[in-house]
C-alpha positions in Angstrom: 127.4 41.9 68.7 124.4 41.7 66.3 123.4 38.6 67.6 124.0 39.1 70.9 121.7 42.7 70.4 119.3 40.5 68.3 118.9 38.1 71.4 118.4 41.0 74.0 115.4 42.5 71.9 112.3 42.9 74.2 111.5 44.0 77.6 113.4 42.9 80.2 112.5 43.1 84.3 115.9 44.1 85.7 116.4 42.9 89.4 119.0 45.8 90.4 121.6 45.7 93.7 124.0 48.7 94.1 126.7 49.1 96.3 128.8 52.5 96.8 132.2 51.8 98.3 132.7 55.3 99.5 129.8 54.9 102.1 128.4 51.9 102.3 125.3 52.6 101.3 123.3 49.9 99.0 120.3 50.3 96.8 117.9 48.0 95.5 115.4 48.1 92.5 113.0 46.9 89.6 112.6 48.5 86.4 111.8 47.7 82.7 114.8 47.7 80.0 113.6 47.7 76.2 116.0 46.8 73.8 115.1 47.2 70.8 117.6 46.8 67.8 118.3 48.4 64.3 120.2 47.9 61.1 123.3 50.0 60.0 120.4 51.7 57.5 118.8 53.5 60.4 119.0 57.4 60.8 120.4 57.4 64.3 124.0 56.0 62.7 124.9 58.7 61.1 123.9 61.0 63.6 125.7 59.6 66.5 128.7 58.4 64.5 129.7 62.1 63.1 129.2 63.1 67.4 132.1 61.4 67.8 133.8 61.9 64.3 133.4 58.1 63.4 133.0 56.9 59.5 129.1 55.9 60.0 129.9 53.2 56.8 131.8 51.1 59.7 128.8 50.6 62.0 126.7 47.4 61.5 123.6 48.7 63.3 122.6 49.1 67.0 119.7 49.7 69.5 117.7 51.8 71.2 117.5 51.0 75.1 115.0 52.2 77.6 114.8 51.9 81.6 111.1 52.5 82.8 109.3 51.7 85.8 107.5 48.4 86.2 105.0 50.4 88.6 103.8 53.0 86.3 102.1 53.2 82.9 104.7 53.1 80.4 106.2 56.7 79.2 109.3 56.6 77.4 111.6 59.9 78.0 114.9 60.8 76.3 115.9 61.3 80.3 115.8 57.2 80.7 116.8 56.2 76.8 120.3 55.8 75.3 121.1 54.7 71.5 124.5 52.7 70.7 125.6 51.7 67.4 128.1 48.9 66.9 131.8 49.2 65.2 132.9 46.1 64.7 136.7 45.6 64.9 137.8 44.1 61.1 138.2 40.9 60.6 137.1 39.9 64.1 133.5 39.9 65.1 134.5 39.3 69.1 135.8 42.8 69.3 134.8 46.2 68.6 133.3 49.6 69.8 130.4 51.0 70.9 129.5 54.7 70.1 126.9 55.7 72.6 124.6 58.7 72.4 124.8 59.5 76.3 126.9 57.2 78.8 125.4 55.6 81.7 127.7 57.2 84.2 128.1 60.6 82.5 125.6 61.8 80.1 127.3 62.7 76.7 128.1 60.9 74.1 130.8 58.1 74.4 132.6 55.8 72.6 133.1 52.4 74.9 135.5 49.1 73.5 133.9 45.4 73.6 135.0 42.0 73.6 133.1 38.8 73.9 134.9 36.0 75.7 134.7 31.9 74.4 131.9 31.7 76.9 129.7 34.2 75.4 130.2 36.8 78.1 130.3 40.8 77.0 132.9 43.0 78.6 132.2 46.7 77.9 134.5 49.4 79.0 134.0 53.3 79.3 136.5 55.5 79.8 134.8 59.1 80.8 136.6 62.1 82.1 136.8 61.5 85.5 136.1 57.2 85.9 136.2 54.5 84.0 133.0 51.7 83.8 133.2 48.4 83.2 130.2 46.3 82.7 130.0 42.4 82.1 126.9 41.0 79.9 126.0 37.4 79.6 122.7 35.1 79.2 122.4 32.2 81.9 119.0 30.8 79.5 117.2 32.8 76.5 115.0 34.4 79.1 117.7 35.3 81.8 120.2 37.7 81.5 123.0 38.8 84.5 124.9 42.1 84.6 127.6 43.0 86.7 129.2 46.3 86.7 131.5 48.9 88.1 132.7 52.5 87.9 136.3 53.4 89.6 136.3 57.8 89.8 139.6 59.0 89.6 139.1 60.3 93.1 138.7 57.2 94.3 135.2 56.5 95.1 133.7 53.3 93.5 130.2 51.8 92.7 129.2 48.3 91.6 126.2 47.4 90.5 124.2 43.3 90.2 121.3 42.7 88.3 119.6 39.8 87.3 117.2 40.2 84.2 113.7 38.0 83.2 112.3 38.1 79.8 109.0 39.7 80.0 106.3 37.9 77.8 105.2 40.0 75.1 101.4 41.1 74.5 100.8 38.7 71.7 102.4 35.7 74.1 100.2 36.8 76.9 97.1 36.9 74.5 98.1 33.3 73.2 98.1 31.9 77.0 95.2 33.3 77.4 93.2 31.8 74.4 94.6 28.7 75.6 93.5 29.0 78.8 90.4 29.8 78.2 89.8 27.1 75.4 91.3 24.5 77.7 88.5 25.8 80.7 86.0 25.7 78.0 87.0 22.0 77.9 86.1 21.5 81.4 82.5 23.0 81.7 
């Protein structure tokens, strides 16, 4: 999971397609997720960990997330944040939990199982009080991600959700093109 976290670090433009079963009603979006991961030493550990009455020794870090807009200026709100910290399962890194601040579905704190397959892909799953989520991870290149997802209700009514992610360049990458840019047009004149 620390890699996996450690690769997802950044903004990333998610690409988002969601169905509801229960009316056939679809929705489509942009927005920004931030990912931005932490050691086992950071505050937020212990703090989520005792939520949920978990040893905070047996976490090995975790990140912060945030979904913004990609139309307005950047303002990050608690409303649009989560914070998960990773249990790793002894003795076998391709397994573990994932204690959660706030679900995505339902917003309290929740305490999800992971595995990784051979292939690399992440399979998370949430078991709330009235559905159960299930959400598949996995990078096609460094700079594209794909998530799949869906949440069963125990009365029946369903949701999935696609979304294809893109790296966004950072500030100093941008800055970099454009010194290069403008050195190669200095060339030309």
């Amino acid at each position: 999971m620390d890699q996996f976290l450690a690769a997802s670090r950044g903004t990333w433009l998610t690409r988002r397609a969601v169905h509801h079963l229960d009316h056939q009603d679809d929705e489509f979006g942009d927005s920004n997720l931030v990912i931005e991961p932490f050691s086992a030493e950071d505050p937020a550990v212990e703090q989520i960990c005792l939520t949920l009455n978990i040893n905070p020794l047996l976490a090995a870090g975790g990140a912060r997330f945030w979904w913004e807009s990609n139309l307005k200026p950047l303002a990050r709100t608690d409303d649009q944040a989560a914070v998960l910290i990773d249990i790793p399962l002894a003795g076998d890194p391709t397994q573990g939990f994932l204690v959660r601040d706030k679900g995505y579905v339902e917003k309290q704190p929740v305490l999800s199982q992971y595995t990784f397959s051979t292939d690399g892909v992440m399979t998370v799953t949430t078991r709330y009080d009235s559905n159960v989520g299930t959400e598949r991870c996995w990078f096609v290149t460094d700079q594209v991600r794909m998530r799949v997802s869906s949440v069963q209700c125990l009365d029946g009514v369903s949701m999935t959700t696609y979304c294809t992610e893109l790296r966004c360049p950072s500030d100093a990458t941008l800055q970099s093109l454009r010194e290069s840019a403008d050195s190669m047009a200095a060339g030309f004149r």
